[in-house]
gemmi code that builds the backbone of each chain (N, CA, C; Angstrom):
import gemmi

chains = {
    "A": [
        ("UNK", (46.750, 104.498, 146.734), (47.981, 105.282, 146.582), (48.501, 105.147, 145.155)),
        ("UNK", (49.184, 106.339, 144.810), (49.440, 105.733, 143.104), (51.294, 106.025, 143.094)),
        ("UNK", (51.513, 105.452, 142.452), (52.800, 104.908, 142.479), (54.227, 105.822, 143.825)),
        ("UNK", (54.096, 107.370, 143.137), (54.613, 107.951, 143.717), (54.487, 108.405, 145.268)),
        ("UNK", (53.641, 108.272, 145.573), (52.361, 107.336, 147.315), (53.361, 106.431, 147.770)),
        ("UNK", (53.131, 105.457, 146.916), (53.894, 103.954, 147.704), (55.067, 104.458, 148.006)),
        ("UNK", (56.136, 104.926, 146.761), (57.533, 104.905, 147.374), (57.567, 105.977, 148.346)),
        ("UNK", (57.129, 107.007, 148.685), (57.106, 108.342, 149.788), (56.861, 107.490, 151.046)),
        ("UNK", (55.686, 106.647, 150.976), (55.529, 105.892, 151.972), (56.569, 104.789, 152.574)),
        ("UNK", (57.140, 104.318, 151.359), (58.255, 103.270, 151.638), (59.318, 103.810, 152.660)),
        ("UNK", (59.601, 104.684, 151.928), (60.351, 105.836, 153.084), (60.352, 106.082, 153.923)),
        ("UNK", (59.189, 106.130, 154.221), (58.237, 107.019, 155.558), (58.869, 105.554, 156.738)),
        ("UNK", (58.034, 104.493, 156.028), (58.459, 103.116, 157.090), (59.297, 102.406, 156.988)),
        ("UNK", (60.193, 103.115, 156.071), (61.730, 102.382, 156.569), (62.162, 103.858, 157.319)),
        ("UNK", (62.352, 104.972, 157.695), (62.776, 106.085, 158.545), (62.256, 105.099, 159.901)),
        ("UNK", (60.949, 104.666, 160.097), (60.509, 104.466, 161.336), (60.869, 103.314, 161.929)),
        ("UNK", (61.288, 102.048, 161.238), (61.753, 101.059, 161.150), (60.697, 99.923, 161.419)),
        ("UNK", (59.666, 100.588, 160.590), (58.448, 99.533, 160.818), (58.527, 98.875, 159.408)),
        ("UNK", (58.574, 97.494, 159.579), (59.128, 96.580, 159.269), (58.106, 95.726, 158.694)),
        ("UNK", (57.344, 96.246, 159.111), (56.043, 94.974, 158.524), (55.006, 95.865, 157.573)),
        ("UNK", (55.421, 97.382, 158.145), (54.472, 98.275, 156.737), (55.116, 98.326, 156.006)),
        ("UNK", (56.669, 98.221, 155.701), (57.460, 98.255, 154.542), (57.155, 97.227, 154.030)),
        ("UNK", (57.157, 96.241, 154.720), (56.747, 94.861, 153.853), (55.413, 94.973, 152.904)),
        ("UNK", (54.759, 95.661, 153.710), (53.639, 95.399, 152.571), (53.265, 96.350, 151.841)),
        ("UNK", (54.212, 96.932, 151.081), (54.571, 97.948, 149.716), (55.495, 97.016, 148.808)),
        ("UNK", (55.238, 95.618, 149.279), (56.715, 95.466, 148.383), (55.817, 94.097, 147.818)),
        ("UNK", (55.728, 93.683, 146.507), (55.017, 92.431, 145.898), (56.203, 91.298, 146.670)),
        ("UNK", (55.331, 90.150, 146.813), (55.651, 88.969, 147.094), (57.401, 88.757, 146.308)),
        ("UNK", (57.389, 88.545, 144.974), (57.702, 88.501, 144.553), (58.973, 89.509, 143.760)),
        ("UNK", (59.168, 90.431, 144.878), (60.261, 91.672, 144.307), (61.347, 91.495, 143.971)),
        ("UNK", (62.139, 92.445, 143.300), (63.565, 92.155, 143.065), (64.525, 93.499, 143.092)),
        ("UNK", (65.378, 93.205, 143.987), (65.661, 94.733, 144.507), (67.351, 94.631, 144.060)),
        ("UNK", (67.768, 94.858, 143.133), (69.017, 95.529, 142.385), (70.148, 96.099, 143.088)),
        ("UNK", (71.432, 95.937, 143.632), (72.212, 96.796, 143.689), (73.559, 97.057, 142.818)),
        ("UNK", (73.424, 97.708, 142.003), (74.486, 97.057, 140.751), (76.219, 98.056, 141.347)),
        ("UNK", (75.752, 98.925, 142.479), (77.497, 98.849, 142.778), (78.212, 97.979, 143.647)),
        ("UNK", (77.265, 97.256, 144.604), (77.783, 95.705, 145.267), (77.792, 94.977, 144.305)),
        ("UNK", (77.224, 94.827, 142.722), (76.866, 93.539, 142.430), (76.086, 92.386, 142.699)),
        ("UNK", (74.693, 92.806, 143.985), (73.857, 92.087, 144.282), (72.847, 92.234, 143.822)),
        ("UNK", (71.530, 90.958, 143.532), (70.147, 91.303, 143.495), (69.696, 90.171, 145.047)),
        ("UNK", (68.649, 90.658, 145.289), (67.736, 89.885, 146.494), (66.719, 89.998, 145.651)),
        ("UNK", (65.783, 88.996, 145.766), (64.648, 88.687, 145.467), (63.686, 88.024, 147.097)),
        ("UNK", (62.391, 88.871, 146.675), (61.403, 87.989, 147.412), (61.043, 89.011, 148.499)),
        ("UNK", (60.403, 89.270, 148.887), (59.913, 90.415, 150.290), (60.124, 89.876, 151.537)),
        ("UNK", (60.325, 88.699, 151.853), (61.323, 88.174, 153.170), (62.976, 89.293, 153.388)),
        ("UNK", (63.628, 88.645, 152.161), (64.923, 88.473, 151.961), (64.892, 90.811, 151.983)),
        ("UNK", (64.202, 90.620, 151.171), (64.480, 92.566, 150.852), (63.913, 93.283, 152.156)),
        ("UNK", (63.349, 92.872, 152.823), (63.182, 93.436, 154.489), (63.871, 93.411, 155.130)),
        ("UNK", (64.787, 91.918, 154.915), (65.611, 91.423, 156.422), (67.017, 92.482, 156.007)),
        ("UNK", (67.248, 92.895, 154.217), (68.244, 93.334, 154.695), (68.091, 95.087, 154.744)),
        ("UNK", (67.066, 95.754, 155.185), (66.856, 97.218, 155.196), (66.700, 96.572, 157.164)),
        ("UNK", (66.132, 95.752, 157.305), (65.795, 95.772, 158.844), (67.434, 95.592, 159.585)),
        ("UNK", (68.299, 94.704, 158.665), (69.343, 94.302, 159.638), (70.388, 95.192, 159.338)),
        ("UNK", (70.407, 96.343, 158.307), (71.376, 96.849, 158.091), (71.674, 97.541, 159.716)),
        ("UNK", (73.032, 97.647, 159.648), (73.866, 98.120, 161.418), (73.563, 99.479, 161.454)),
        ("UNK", (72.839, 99.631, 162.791), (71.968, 100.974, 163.164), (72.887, 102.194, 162.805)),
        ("UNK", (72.347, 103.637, 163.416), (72.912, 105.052, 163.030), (72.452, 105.814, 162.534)),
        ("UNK", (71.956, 105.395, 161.342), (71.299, 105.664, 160.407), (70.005, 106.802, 160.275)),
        ("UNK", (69.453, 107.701, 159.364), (68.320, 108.262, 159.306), (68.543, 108.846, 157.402)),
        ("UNK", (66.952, 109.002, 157.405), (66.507, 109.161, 156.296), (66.154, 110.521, 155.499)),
        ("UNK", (66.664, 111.374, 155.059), (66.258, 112.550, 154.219), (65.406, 112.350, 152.638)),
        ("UNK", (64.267, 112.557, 152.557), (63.664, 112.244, 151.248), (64.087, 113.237, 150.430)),
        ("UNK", (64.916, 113.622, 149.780), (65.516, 114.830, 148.720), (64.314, 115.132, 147.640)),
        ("UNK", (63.792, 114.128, 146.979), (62.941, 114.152, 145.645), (62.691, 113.013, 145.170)),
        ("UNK", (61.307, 113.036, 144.358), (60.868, 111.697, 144.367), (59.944, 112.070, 142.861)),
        ("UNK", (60.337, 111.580, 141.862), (60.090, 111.800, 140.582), (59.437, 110.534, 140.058)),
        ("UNK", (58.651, 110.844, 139.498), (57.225, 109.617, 138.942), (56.446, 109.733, 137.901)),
        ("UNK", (56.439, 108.609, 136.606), (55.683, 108.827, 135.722), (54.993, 107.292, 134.949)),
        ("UNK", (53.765, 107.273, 135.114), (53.203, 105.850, 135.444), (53.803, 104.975, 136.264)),
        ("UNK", (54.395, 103.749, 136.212), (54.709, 102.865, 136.926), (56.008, 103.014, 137.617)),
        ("UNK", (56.599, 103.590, 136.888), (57.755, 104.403, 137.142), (57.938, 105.535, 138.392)),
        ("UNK", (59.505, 105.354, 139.147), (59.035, 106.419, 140.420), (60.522, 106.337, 140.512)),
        ("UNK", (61.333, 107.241, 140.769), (62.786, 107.397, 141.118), (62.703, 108.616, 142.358)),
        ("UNK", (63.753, 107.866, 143.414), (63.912, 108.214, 144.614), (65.180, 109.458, 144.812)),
        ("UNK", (65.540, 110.232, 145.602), (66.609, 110.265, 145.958), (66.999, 110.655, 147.314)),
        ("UNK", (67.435, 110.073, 147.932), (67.493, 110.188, 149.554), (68.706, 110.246, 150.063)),
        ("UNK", (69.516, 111.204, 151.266), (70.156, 111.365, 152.080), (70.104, 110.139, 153.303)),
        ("UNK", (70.627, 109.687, 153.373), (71.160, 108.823, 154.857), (72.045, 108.816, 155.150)),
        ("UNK", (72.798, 109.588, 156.358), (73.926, 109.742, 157.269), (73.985, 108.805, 158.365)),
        ("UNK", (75.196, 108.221, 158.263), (75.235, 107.112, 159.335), (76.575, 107.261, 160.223)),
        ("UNK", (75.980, 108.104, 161.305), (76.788, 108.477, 162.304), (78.258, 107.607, 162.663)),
        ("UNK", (79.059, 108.889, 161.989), (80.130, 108.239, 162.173), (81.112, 107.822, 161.326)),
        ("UNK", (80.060, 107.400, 160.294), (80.506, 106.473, 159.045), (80.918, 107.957, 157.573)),
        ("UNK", (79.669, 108.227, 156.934), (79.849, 108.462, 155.790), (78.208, 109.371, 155.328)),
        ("UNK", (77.999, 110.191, 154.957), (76.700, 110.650, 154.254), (76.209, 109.748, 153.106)),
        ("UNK", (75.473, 108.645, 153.175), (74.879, 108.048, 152.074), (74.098, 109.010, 151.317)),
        ("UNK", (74.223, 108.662, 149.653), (72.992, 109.079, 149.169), (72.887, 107.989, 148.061)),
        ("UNK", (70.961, 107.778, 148.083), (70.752, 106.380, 146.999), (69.949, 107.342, 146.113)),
        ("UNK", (70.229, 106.825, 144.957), (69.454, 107.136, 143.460), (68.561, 105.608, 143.550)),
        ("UNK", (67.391, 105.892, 143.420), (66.535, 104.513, 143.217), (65.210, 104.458, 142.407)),
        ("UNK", (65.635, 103.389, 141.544), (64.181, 103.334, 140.730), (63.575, 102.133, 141.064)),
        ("UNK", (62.104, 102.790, 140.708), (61.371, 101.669, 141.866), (60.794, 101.270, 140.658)),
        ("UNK", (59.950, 99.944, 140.153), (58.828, 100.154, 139.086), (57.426, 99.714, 140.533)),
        ("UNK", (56.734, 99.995, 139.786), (55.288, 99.946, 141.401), (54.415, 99.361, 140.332)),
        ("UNK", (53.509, 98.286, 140.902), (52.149, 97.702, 139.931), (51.099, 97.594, 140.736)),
        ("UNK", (49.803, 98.032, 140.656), (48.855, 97.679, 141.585), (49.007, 98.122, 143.194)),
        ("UNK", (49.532, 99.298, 143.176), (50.336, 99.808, 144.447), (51.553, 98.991, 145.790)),
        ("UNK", (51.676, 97.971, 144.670), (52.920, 97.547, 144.978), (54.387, 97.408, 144.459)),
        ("UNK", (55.605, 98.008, 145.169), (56.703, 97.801, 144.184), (56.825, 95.794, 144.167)),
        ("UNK", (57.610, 96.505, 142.828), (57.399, 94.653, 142.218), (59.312, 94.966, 141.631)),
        ("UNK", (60.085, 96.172, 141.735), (61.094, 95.742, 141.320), (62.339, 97.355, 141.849)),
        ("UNK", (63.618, 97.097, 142.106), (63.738, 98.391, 142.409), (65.557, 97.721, 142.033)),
        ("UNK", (66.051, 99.262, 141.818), (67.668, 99.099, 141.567), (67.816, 100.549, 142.040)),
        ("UNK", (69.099, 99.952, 143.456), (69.426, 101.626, 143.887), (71.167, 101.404, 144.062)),
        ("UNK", (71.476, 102.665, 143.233), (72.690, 103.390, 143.455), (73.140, 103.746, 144.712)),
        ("UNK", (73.611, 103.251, 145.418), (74.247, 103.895, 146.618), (75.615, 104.642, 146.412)),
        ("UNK", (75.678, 105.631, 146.806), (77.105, 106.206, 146.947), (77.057, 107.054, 148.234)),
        ("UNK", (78.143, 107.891, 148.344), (78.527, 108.434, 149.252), (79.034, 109.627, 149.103)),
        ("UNK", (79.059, 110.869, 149.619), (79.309, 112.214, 149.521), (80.689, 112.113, 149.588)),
        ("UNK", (81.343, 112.707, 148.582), (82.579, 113.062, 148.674), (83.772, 111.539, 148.909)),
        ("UNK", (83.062, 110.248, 148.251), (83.578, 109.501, 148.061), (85.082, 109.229, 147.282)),
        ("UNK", (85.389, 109.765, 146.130), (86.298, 109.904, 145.460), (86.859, 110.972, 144.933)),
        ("UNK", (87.785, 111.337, 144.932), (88.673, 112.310, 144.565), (88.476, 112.856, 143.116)),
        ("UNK", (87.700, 114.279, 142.794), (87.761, 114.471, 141.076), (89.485, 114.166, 140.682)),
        ("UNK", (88.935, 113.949, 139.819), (90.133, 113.793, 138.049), (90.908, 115.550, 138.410)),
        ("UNK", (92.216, 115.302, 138.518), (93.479, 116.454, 138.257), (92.713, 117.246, 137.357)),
        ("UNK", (92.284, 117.218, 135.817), (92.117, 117.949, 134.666), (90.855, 118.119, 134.793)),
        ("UNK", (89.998, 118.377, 135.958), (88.437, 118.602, 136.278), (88.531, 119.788, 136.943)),
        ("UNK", (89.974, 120.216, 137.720), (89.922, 121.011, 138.725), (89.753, 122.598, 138.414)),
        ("UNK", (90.191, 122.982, 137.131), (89.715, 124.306, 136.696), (88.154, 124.672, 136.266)),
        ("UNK", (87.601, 123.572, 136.415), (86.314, 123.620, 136.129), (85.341, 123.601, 137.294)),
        ("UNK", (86.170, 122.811, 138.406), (85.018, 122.740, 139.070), (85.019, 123.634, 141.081)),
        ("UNK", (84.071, 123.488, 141.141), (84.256, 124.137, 142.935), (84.124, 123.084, 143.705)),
        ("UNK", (84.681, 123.012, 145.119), (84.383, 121.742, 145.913), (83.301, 122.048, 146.554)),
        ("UNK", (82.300, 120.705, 146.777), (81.000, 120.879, 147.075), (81.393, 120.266, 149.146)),
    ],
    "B": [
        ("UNK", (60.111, 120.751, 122.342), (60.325, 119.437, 123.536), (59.732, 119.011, 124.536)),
        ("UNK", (59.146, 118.564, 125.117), (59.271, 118.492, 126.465), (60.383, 118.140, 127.240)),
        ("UNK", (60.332, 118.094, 128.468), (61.458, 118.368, 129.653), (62.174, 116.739, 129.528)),
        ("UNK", (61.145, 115.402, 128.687), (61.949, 114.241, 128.710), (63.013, 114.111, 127.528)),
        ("UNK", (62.017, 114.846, 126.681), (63.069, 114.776, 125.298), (64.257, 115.431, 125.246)),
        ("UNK", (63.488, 116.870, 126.196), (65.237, 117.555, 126.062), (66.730, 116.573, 126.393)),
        ("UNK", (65.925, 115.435, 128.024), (67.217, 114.732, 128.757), (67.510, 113.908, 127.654)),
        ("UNK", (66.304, 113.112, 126.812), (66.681, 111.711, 125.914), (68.068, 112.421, 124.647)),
        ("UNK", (67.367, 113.499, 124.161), (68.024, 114.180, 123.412), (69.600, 114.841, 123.714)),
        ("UNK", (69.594, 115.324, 124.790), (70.985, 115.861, 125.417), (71.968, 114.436, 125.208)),
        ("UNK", (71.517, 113.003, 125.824), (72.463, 111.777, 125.821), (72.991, 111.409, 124.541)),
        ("UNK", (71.544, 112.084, 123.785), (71.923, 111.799, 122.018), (73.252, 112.695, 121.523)),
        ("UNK", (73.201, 113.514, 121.771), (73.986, 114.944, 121.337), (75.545, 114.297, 121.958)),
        ("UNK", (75.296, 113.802, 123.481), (76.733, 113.345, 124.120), (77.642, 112.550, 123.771)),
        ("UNK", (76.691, 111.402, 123.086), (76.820, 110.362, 122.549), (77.324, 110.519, 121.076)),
        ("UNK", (77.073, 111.459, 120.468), (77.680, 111.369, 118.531), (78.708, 112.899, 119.619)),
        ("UNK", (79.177, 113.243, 120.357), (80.259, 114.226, 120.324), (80.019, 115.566, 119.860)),
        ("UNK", (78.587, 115.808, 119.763), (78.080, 116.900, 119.032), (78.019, 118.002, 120.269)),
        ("UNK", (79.527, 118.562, 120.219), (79.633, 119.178, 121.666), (78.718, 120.999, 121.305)),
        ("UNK", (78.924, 121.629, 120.660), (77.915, 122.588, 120.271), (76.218, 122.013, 120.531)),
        ("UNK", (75.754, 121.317, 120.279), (74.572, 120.971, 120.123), (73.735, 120.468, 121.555)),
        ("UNK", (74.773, 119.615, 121.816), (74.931, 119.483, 123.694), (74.426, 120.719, 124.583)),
        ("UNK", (75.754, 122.076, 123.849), (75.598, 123.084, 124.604), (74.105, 123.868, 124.443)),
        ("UNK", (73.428, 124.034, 123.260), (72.145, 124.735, 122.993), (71.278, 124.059, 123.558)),
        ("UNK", (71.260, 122.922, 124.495), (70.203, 122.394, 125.326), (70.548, 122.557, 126.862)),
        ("UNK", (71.712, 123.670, 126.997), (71.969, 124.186, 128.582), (71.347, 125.210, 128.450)),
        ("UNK", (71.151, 125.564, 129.688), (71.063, 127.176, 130.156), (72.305, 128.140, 130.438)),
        ("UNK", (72.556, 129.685, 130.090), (73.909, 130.393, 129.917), (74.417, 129.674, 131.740)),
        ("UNK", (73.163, 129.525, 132.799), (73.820, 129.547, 133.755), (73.411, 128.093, 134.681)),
        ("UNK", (73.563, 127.362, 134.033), (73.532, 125.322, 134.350), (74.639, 125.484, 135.615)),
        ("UNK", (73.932, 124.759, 136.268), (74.684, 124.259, 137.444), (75.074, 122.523, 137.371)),
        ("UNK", (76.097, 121.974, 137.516), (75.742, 120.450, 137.579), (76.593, 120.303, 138.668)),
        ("UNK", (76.271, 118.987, 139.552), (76.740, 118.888, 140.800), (77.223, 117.209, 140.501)),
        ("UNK", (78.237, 117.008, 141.089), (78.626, 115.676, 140.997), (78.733, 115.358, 142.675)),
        ("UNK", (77.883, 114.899, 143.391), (77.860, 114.509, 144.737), (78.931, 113.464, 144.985)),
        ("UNK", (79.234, 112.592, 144.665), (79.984, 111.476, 144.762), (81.817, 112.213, 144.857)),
        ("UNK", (82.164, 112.610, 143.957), (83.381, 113.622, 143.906), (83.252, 114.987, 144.529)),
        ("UNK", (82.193, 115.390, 144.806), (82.323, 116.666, 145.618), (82.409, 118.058, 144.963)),
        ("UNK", (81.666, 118.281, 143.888), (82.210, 118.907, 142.567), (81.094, 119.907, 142.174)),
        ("UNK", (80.894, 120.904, 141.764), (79.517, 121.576, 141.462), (80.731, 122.636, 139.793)),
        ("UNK", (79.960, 122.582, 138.904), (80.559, 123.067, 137.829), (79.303, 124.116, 137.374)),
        ("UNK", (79.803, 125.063, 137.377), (78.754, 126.067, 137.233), (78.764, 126.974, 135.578)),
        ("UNK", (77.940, 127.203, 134.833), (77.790, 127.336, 133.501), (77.993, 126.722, 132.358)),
        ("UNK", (77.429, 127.269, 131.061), (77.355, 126.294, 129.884), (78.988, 126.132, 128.911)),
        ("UNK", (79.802, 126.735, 129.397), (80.912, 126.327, 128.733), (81.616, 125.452, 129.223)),
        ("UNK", (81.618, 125.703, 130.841), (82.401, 124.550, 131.446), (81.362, 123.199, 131.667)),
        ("UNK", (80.183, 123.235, 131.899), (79.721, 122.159, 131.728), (79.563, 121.309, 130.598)),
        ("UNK", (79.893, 121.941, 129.505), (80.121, 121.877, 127.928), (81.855, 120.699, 127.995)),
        ("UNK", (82.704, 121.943, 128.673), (84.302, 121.025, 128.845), (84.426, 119.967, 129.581)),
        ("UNK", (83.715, 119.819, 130.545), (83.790, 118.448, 131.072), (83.362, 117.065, 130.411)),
        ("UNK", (82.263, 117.327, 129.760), (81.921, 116.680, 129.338), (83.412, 116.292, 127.731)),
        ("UNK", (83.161, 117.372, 127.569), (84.091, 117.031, 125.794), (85.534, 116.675, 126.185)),
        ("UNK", (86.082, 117.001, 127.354), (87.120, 116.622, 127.324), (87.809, 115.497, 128.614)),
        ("UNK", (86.258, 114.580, 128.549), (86.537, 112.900, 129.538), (87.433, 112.496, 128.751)),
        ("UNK", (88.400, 111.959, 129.412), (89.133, 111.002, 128.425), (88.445, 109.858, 127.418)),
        ("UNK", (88.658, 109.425, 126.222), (87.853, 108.540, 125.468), (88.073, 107.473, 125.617)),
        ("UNK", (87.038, 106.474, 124.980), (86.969, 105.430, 125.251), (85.796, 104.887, 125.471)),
        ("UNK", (84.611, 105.728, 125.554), (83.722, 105.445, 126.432), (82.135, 105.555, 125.354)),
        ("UNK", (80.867, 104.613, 125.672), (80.132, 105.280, 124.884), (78.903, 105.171, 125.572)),
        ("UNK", (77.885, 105.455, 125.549), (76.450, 105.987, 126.189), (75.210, 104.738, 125.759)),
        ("UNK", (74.701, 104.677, 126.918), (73.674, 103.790, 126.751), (72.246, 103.905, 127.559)),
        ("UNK", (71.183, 104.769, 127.049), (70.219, 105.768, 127.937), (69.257, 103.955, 128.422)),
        ("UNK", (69.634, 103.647, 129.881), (68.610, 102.589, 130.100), (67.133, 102.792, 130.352)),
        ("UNK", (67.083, 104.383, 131.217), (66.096, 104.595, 131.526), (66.237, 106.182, 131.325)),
        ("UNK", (64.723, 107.130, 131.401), (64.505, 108.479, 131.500), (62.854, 108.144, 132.500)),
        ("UNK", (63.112, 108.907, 132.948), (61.770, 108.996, 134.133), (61.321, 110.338, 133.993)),
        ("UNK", (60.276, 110.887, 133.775), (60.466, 112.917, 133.749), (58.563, 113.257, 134.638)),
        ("UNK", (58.692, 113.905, 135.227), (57.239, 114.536, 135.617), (57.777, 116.238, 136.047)),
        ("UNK", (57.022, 116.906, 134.804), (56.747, 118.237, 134.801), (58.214, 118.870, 134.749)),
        ("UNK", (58.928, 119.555, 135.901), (59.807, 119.923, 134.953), (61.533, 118.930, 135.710)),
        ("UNK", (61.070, 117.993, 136.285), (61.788, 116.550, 136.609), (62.035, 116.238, 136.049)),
        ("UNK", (63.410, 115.438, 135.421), (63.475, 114.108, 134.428), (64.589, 113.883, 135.314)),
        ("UNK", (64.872, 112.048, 135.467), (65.907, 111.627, 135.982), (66.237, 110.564, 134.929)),
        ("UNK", (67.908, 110.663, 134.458), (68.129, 109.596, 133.651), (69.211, 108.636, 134.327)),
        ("UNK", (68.964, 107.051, 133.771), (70.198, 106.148, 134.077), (70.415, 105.815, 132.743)),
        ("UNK", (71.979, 105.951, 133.190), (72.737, 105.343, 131.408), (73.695, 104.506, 131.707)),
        ("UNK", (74.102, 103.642, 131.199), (75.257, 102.712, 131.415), (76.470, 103.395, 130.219)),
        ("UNK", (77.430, 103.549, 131.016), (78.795, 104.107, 130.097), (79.871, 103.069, 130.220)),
        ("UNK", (80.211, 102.281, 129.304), (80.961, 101.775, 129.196), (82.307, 102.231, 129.136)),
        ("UNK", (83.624, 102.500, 130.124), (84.847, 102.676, 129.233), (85.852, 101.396, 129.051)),
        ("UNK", (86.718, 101.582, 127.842), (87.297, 100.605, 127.551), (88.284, 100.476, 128.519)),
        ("UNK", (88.316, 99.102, 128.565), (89.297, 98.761, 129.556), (89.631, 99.482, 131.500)),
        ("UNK", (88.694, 100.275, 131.547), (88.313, 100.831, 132.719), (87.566, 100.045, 133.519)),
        ("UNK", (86.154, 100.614, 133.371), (85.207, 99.992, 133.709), (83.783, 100.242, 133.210)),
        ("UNK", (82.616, 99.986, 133.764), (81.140, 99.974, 133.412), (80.854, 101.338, 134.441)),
        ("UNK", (80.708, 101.884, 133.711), (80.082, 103.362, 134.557), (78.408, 103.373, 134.396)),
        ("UNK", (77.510, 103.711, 135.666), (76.331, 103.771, 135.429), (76.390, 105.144, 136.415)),
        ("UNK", (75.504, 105.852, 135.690), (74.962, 107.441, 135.941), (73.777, 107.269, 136.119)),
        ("UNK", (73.569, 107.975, 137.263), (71.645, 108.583, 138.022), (71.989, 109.457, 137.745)),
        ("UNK", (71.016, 110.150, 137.055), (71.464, 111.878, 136.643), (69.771, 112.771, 136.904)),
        ("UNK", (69.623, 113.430, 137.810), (68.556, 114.169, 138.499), (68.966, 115.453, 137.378)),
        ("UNK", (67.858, 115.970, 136.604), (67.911, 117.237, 135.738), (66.584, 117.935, 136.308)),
        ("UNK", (66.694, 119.655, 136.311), (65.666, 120.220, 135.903), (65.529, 120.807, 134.775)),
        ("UNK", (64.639, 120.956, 134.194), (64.409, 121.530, 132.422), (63.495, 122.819, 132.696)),
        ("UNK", (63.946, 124.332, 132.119), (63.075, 124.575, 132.158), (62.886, 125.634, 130.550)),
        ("UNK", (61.839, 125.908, 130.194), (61.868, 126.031, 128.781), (62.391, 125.626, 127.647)),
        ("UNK", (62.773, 124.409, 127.765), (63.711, 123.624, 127.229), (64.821, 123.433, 127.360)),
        ("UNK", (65.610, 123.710, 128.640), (66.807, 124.038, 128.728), (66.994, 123.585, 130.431)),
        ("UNK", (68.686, 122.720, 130.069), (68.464, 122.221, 131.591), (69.204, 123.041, 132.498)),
        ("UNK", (68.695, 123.577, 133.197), (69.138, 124.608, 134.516), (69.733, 123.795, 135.609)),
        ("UNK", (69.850, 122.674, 135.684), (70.444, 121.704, 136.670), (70.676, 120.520, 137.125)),
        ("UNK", (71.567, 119.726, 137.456), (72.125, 118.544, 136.831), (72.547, 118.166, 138.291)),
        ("UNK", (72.497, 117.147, 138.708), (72.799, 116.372, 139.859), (73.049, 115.068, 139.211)),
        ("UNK", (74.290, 114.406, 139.124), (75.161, 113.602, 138.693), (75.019, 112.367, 139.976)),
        ("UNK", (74.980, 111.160, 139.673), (75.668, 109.951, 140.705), (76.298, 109.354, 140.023)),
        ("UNK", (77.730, 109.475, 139.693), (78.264, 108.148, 139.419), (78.801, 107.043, 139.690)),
        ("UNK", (78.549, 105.983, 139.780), (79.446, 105.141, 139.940), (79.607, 103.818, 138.648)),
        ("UNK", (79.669, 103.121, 139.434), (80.541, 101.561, 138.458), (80.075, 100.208, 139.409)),
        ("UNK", (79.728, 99.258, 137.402), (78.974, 98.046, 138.695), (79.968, 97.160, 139.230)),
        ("UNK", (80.327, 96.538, 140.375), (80.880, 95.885, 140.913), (81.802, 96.683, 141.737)),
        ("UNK", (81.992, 98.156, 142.038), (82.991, 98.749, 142.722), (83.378, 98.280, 144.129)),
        ("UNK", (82.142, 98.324, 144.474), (82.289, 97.933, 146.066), (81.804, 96.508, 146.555)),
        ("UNK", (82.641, 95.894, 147.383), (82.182, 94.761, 147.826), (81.011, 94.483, 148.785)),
        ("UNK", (80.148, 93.350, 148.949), (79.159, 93.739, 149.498), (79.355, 93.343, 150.712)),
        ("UNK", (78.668, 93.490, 152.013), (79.026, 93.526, 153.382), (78.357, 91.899, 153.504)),
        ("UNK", (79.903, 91.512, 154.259), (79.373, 89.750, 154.522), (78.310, 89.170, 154.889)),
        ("UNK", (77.595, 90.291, 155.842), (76.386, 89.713, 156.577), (75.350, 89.689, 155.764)),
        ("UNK", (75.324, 90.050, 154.145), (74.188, 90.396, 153.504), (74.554, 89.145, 152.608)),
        ("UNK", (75.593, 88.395, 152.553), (75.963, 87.649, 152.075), (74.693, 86.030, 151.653)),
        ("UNK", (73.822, 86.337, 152.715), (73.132, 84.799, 152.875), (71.707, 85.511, 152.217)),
        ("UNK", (71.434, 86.839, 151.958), (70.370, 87.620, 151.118), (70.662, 87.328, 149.244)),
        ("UNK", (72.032, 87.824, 149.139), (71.446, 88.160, 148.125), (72.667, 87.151, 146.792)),
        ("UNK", (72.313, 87.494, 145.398), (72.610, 86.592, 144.571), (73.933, 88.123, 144.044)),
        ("UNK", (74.465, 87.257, 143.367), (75.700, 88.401, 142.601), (75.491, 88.484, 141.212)),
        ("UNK", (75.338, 89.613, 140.926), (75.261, 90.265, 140.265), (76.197, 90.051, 139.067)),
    ],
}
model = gemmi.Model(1)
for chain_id, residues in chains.items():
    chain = gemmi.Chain(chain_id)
    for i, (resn, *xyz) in enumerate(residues, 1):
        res = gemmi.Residue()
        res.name, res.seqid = resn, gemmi.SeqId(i, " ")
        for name, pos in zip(("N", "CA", "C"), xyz):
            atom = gemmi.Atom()
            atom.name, atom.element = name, gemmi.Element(name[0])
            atom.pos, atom.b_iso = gemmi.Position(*pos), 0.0
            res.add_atom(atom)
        chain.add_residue(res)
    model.add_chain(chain)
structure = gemmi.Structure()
structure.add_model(model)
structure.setup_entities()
């Protein structure tokens, strides 16, 4: 699989919640970024347990998936009934058809209110 | 150009305030969408004003560009003063040199707190 493979696939088995094929797209040794919590996890234990334990609802839309050598950026829809429309921006780096490092943006549709002096410019989505 | 240089180049243009120069790397009819605020700004003048008239303070830092064919996705860290650390996923399409469409994520590192139970995963950021 070459880079842009793995992460489509990553996808594929976290939608299904197979847990042990996600695991093994991910190097021993990973480090998975979230810089709007302010967390990193390291290690393919720790970065499973928390896609496996996140609190159910949930499903996966693959929007686009952009890749150039090692390099692969995600962008995916997840609605969690009830809650909020997630969407993550994620860059993966992949080596040897394994990711070895990833930092994803999470936000949320219609999270914050535009800026007063935006409003002649813009349409609501 | 190609479709990466146009994005590397556009941050350049954003970055020295070179709001004309910015604009000759849109298309007359650029769409940009800000998902997070709910916002879709449609053509090259107003996507031109938003940009020129953020409040200041703030300056550009291209961490990454990712591009395949007519894809490029950029992350930049924007610093504003005394605000906060703004980081942008920015999904572009380019086409003849010119970006026809802009899908925006913004947020900021540390905005959100992270959920307790993930607490025993991961390190802070």
């Amino acid at each position: 699989m070459d880079a842009v493979d793995v992460v489509t696939e990553l996808w594929s088995r976290i939608a299904a919640r197979d847990w042990h094929g996600f695991g093994r797209l991910l190097a021993d040794d990973v480090v998975l970024e979230l810089p709007v919590t302010g967390e990193r996890i390291r290690g393919r234990a720790d970065v499973v347990a928390v896609n496996a334990e996140y609190p159910e609802g949930w499903s996966i839309e693959v929007l686009r998936v952009v890749g150039a050598g090692d390099q692969v950026v995600s962008e995916v829809e997840v609605p969690l009934a009830g809650v909020a429309v997630f969407r993550a921006a994620s860059f993966w780096t992949v080596r040897d058809g394994l990711v070895v490092h990833g930092r994803e943006y999470w936000t949320s549709l219609r999270a914050d209110e535009p800026p007063a002096w935006r409003e002649r410019y813009a349409e609501r989505l």
